[in-house]
C-alpha positions as CSV (number, residue, x, y, z in Angstrom):
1,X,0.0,0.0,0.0
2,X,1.1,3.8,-1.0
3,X,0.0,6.7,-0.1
4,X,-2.0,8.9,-2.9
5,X,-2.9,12.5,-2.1
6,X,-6.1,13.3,-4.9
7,X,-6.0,16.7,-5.7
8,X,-9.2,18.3,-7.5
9,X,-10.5,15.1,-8.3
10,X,-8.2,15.4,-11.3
11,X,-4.4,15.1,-10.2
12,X,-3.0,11.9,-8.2
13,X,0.1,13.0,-6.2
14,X,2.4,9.8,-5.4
15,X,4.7,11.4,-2.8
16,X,6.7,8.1,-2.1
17,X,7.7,7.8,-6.2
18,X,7.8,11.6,-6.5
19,X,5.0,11.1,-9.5
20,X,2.0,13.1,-10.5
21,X,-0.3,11.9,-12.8
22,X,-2.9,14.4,-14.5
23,X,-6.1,13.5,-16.3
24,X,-6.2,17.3,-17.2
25,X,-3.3,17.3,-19.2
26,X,-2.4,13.4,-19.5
27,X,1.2,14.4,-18.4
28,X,2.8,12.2,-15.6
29,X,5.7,14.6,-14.1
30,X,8.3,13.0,-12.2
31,X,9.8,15.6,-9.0
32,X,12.7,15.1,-7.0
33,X,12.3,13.8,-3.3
34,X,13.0,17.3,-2.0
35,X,10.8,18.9,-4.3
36,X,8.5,15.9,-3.7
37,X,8.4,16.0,0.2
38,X,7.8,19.7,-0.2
39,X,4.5,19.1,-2.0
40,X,3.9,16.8,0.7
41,X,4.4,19.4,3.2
42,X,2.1,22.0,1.4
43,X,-0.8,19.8,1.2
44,X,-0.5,18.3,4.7
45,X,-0.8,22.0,5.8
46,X,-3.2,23.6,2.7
47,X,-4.4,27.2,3.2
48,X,-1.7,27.9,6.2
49,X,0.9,29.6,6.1
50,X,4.3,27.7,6.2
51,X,7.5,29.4,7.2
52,X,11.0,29.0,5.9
53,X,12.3,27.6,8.9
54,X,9.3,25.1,8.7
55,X,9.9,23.8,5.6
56,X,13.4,23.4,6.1
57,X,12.7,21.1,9.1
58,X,9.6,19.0,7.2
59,X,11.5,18.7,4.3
60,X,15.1,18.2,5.0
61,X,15.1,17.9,8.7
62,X,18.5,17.3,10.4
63,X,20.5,18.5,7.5
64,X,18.4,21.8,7.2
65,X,21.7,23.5,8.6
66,X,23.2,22.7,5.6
67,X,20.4,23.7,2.8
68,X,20.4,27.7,2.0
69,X,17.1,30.1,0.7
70,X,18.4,29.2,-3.1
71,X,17.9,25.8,-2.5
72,X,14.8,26.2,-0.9
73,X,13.3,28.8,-4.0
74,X,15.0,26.7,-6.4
75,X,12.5,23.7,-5.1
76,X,9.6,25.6,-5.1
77,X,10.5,26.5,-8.8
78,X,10.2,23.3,-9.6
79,X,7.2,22.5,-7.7
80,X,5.2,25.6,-9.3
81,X,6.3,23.7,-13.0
82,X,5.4,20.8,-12.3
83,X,2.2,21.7,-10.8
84,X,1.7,24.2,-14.1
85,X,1.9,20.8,-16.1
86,X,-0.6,19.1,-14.6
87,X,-3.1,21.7,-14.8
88,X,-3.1,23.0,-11.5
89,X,-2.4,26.5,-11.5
90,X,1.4,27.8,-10.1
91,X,-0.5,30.5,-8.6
92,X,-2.1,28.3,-6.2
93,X,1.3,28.4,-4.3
94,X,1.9,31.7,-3.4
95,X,4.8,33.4,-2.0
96,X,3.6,35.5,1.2
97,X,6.2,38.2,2.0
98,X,7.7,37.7,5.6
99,X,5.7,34.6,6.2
100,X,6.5,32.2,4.0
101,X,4.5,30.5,1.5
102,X,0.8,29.0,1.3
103,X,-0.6,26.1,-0.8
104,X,-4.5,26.5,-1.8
105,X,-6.8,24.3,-3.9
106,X,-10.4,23.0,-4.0
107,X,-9.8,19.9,-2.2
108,X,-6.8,17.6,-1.3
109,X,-8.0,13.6,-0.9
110,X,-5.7,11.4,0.8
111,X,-5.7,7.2,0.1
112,X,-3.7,4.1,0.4
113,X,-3.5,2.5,-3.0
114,X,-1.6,-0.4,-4.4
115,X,0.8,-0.5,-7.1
116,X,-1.3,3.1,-8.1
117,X,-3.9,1.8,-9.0
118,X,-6.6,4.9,-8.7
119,X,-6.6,7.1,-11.5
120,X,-8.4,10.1,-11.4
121,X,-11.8,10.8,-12.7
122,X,-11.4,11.6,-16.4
123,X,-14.9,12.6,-16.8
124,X,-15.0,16.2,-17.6
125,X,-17.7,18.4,-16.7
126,X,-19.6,19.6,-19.1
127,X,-18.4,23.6,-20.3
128,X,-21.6,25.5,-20.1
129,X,-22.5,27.5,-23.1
130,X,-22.6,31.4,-23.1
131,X,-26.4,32.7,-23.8
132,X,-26.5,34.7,-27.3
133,X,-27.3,37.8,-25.0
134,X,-23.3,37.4,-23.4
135,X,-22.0,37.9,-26.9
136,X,-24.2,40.5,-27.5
137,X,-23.2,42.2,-24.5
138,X,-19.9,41.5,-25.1
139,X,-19.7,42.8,-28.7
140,X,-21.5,46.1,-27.6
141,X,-19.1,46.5,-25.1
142,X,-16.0,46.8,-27.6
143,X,-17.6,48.8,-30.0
144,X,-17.9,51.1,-27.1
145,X,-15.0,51.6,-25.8
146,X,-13.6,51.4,-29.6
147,X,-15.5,54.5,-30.1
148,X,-14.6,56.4,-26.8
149,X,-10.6,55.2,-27.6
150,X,-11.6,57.2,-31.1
151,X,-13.7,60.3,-29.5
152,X,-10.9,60.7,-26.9
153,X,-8.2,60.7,-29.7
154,X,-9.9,63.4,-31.8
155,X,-10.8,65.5,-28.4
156,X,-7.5,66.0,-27.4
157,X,-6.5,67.1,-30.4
158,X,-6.3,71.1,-30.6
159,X,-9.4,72.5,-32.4
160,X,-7.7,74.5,-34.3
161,X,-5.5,71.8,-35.6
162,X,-8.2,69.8,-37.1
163,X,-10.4,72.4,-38.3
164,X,-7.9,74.3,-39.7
165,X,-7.6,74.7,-43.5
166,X,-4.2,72.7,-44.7
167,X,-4.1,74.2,-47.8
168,X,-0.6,75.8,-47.5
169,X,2.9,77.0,-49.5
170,X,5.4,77.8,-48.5
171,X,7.0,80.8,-49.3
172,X,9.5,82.5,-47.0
173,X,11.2,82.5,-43.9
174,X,11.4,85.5,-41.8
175,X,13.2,86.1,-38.3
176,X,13.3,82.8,-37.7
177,X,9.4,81.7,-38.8
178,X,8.8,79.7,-41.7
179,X,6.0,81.0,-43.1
180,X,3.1,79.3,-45.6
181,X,0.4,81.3,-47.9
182,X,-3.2,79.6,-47.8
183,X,-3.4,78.0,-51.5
184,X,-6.6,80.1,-52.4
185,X,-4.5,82.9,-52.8
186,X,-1.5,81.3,-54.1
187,X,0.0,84.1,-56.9
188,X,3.6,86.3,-56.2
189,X,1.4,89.2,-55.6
190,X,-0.3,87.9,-52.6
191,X,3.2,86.3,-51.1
192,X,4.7,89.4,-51.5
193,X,1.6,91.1,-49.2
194,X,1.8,88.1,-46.7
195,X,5.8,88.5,-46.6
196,X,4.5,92.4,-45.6
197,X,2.3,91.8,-43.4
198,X,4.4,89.4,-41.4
199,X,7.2,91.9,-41.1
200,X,5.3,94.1,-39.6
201,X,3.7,92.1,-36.3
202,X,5.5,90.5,-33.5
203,X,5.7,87.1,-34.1
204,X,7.0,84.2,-31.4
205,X,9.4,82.3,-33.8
206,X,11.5,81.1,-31.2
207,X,8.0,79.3,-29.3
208,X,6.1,78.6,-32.8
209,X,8.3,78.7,-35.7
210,X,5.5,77.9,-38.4
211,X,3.1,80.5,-39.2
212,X,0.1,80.0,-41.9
213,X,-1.7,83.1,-43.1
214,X,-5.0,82.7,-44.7
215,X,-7.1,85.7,-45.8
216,X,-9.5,86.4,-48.6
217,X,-10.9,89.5,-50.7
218,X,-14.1,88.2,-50.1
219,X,-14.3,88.7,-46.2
220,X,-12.4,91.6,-44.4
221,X,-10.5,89.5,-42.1
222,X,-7.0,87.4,-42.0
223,X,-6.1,84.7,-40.0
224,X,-2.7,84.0,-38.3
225,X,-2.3,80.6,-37.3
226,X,1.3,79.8,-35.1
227,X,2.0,76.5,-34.1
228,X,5.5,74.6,-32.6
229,X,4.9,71.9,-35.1
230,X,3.8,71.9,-38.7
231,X,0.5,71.9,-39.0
232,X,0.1,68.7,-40.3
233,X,1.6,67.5,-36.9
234,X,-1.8,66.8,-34.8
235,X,-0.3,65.1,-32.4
236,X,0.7,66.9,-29.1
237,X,0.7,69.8,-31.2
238,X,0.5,73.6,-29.9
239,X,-0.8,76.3,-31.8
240,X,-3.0,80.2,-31.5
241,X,-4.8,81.5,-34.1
242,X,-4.9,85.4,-34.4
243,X,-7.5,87.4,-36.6
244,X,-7.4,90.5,-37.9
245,X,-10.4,92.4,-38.8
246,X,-10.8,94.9,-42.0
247,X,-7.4,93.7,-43.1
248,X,-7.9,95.4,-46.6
249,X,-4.7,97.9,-46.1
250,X,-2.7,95.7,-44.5
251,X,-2.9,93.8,-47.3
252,X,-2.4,96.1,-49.5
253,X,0.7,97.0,-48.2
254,X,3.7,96.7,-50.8
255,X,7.2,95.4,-49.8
């Protein structure tokens, strides 16, 4: 006769042999004797806490003077594979900071067997089907949140930046600003004017070093745009917009 610990009615644990035998996985993982009477240990004292100093006397005993922490965590490495390969999850033994560690499952059988003879139940219950409404649910779900990812995108983005025009040349660069004509009055008349017209305000190059002028004869108003990055640069982008009303002799002003 052997001892057999059941564990979850779907691992056998021979602690003798060092064997476990897994109907989740079919795998039968053979564990050292250290790593073997250290399962042992954990199930013999599931869902309390085990010390360090514990261990070392349940599994090693007399010569625990002579076994150090890496051997110990080296062990329990092991133990946390082998219990990952027969389905149980390595979580289920969990390090607990200044206490040591703690060994948790559904339920831990032991029995006597001969020549392992029990094999666990291989039945598996049946996986209950999600109602229509769960995918529903779930489907409406991501669409949300797709479209919130997409509304908070275009929110942050400075109105100005993606309602602005992008229509733009460019055509000089003065004290330092790189400056574009709107395409609507692309013509070496209007440059000229726009190359004027800069000159004569105070512009932050240094801070925002592309400027985009749009005005038109049939509205009395131009619009100075500045931004740090080109205007086709939406991301994390800083710009202010400037307009100037009844612009008509400004404009007209000659180099």
């Amino acid at each position: 006769m052997i001892k057999c610990y059941n564990i979850n009615d779907s691992v056998l644990f021979y602690p003798e042999s060092g064997d476990i035998s897994s109907s989740l996985t079919g795998n039968t993982i053979k564990i050292n004797m250290p790593t073997a009477q250290l399962f042992e240990a954990f199930i013999t004292r599931m869902g309390v806490a085990v010390s360090q100093e514990e261990l070392y006397a349940m599994v090693w005993g007399e010569n625990s003077v002579n076994v150090t922490p890496n051997t110990l965590y080296q062990n329990v490495s092991l133990l946390r594979k082998a219990l990952q390969d027969s389905g149980i999850p390595s979580e289920s033994l969990k390090t607990i900071r200044g206490k040591g560690f703690i060994f948790t499952v559904t339920s831990v059988v032991e029995n006597y067997v001969e020549n392992n003879e029990i094999t666990p139940d291989k039945t598996e219950p049946a996986k209950e089907r999600k109602p229509v409404i769960y995918h529903l649910i779930l489907l409406s779900s991501l669409v949300v949140i797709l479209f919130g990812i997409l509304f908070y995108d275009y929110s942050s983005t400075p109105w100005r930046v993606t309602h602005y025009p992008k229509d733009f040349v460019f055509i000089s660069k003065i004290n330092g600003c790189s400056v574009f004509n709107s395409t609507e009055n692309k013509s070496i008349e209007n440059n000229l004017r726009v190359n004027s017209l800069i000159r004569t305000l105070p512009l932050e190059c240094e801070n925002y070093p592309y400027v985009y002028i749009s005005y038109s004869d049939r509205h009395p108003t131009t619009s100075i745009i500045s931004c740090r990055n080109d205007i086709n640069y939406t991301e994390q982008n800083d710009c202010k917009t400037e307009i100037f009303i009844n612009h008509g002799e400004l404009d007209e002003t000659q180099p």
